[in-house]
N, C-alpha and C positions, 0 to 999 in steps of 0.2 A: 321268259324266265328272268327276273331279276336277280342284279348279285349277291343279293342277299339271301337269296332261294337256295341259289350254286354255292353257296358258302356255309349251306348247312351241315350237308352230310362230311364234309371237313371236318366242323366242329366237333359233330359228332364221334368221327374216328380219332380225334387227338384227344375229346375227352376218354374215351374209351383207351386207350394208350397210355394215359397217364395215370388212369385206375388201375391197367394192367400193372403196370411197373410200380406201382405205389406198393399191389399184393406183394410183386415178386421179392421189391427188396423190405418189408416186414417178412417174409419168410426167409429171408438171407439172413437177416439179423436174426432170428427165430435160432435158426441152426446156426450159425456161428456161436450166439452165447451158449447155447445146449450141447452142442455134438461135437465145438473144435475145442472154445474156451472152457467148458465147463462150469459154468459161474456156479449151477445150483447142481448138486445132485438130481436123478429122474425122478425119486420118492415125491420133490420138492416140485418141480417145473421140470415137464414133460418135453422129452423132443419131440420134431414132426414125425416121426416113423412113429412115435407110441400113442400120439394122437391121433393119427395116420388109422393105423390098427384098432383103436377102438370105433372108427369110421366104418373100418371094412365087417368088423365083429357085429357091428350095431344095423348095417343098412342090407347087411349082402352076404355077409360071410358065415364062420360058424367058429364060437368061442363064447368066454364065457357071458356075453353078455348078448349070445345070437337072436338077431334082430328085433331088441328089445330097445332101439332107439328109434326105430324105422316104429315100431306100434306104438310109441310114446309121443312120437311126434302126431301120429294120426290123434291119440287120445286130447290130446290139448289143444289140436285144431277142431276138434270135432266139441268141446268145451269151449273154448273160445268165441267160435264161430255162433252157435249156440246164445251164447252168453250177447255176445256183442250185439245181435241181432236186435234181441229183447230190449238191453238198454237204450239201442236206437230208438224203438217202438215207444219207450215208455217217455224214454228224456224228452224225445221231439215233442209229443201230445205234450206233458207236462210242462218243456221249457214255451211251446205256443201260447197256454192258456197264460204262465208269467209273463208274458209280454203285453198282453192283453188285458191284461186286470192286475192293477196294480196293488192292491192290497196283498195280492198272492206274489207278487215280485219284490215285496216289503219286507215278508216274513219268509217265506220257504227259502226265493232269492239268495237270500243273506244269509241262511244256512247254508245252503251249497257252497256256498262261496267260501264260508270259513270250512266245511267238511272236505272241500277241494284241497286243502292245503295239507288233510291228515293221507300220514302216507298208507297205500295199500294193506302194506303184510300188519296194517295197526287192525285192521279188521278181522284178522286171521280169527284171531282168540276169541271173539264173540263168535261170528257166525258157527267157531267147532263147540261152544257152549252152547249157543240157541239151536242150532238145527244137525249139531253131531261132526260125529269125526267120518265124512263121507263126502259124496257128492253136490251134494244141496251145498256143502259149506263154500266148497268152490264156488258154485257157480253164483252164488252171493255174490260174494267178493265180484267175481267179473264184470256182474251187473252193476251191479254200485258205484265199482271206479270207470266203466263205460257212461253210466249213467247219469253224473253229473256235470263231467265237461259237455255231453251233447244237450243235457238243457239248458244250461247257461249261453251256450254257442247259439243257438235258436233261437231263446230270449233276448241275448245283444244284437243277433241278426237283423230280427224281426224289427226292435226299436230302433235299429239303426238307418232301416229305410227311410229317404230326404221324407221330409212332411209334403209333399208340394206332389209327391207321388200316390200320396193321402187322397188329397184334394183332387187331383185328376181323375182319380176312378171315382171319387163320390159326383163330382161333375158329369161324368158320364153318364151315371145312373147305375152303380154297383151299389150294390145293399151288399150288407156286413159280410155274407157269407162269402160272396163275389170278391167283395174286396182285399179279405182274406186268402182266399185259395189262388185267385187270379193275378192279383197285385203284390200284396205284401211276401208270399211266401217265393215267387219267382222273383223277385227283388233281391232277397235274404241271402241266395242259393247259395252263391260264390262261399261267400260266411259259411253258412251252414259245414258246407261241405269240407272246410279246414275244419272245424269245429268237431265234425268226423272221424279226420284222419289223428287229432287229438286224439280222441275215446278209443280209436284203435287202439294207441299204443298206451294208452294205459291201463286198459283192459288186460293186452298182452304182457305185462309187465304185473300186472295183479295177479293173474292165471298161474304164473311161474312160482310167485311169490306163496297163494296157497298152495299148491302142490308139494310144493315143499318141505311143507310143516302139513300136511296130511299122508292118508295113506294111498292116496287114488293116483293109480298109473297114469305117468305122463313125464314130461321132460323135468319139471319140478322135484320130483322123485326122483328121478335118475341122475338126478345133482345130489341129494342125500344119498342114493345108493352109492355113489363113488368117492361121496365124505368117510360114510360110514366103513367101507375098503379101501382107505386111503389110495384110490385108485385116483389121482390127481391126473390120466391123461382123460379119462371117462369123464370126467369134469368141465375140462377144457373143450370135450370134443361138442356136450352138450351145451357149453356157453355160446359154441361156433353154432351150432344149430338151432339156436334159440334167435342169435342174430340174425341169421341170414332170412329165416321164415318170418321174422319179425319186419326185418328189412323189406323183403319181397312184397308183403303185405300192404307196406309204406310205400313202396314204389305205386302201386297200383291205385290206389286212393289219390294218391300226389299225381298221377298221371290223369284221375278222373276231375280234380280239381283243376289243375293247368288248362285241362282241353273246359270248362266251365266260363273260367276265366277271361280263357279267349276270347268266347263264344260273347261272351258280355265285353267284350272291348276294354277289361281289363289287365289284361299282360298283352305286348307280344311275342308271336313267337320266333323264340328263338333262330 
């Protein structure tokens, strides 16, 4: 074992340790400005006990909002998840064939690229005019803003492979479809697969955004329910659960990429 082997799981517990304490003291500061100084009234900025409480009301407990954060979570992963899938499916095929044909990476391309820049919740108001104030409107949204970072990601992937890796599999004797599937797409991967963990989070971040402004249960809505009851710790408690499943999700992907990267002699690790 090398020392840089034996020197990992160190790193690992110090980082781990200074995550911990990072939490502890934003919730020291949390409750010090809420519970000692007072800064803002509860109506305003909630302390951790009332944030606290709409945790226990929502996942476990029984009040007024019994376990309607624990089902709202499932509903927007289960939309999400859904949603992301499709976009995956569609972006990849669509951003391959721009990569490939350039006349399509001239025109569509270069739409995506300026529609890349419009932000989600701008989509809202059309998909609840074209396809109603329901499900369908969501999962639009999700698709859409899933579905242009991963064909872009694919397409810059794909053209990004050296030319010289081109010419080796035609040397070989790979005809088009070979040198597609066998070459060029395992070349891309590393790309591709940030190009992923992109569409993830903006997908996740689209989902939130229609739910919102519709009426389909999910965490989206229970951010309007606790506007509309000026219930500002129901708010907070749904910001924290939007992050962390959001985050969770990120880890997982960023961990499928690292171990990719590796594998390709591009990072080491740590």
């Amino acid at each position: 074992m090398t020392l840089a082997m034996a020197q990992r799981p160190v790193r690992r517990s110090l980082t781990l340790l200074w995550q911990v304490l990072g939490l502890l003291i934003i919730l020291g500061l949390w409750w010090l400005i809420t519970d000692v100084l007072k800064v803002w009234p509860p109506y305003v900025f909630p302390t951790p006990q009332a944030v606290w409480q709409e945790f226990a009301y929502g996942l476990w407990g029984s009040g007024p909002q019994d376990g309607k954060l624990l089902s709202s979570v499932g509903n927007s992963l289960r939309r999400v998840g859904l949603g992301y899938l499709i976009a995956v499916a569609l972006g990849g095929g669509v951003g391959l064939l721009m990569s490939l044909w350039r006349p399509l990476r001239d025109t569509l391309g270069a739409y995506l690229q300026g529609l890349q820049s419009v932000p989600s919740i701008a989509f809202v108001p059309f998909a609840i005019l074209f396809l109603g104030l329901n499900e369908k409107a969501v999962m639009f949204v999700v698709i859409i803003e899933g579905f242009i970072p991963v064909a872009l990601a694919v397409s810059g992937a794909v053209l990004n492979v050296p030319p010289a890796w081109r010419t080796a599999g035609r040397t070989l004797g790979a005809n088009h479809f070979a040198l597609v599937t066998r070459v060029l797409l395992p070349a891309a991967l590393p790309n591709i697969v940030t190009g992923l963990r992109t569409a993830w989070s903006f997908s996740w971040r689209a989902l939130i955004g229609a739910e919102l402004l519709t009426s389909n249960p999910g965490l989206g809505q229970l951010l309007e329910v606790g506007r509309n009851t000026a219930n500002v710790a129901l708010v907070v408690a749904t910001i924290i659960i939007v992050g962390v499943v959001g985050g969770l999700f990120d880890l997982i992907i960023r961990a499928l990429e690292t171990r990719i990267r590796r594998d390709y002699g591009l990072e080491v690790q740590a």
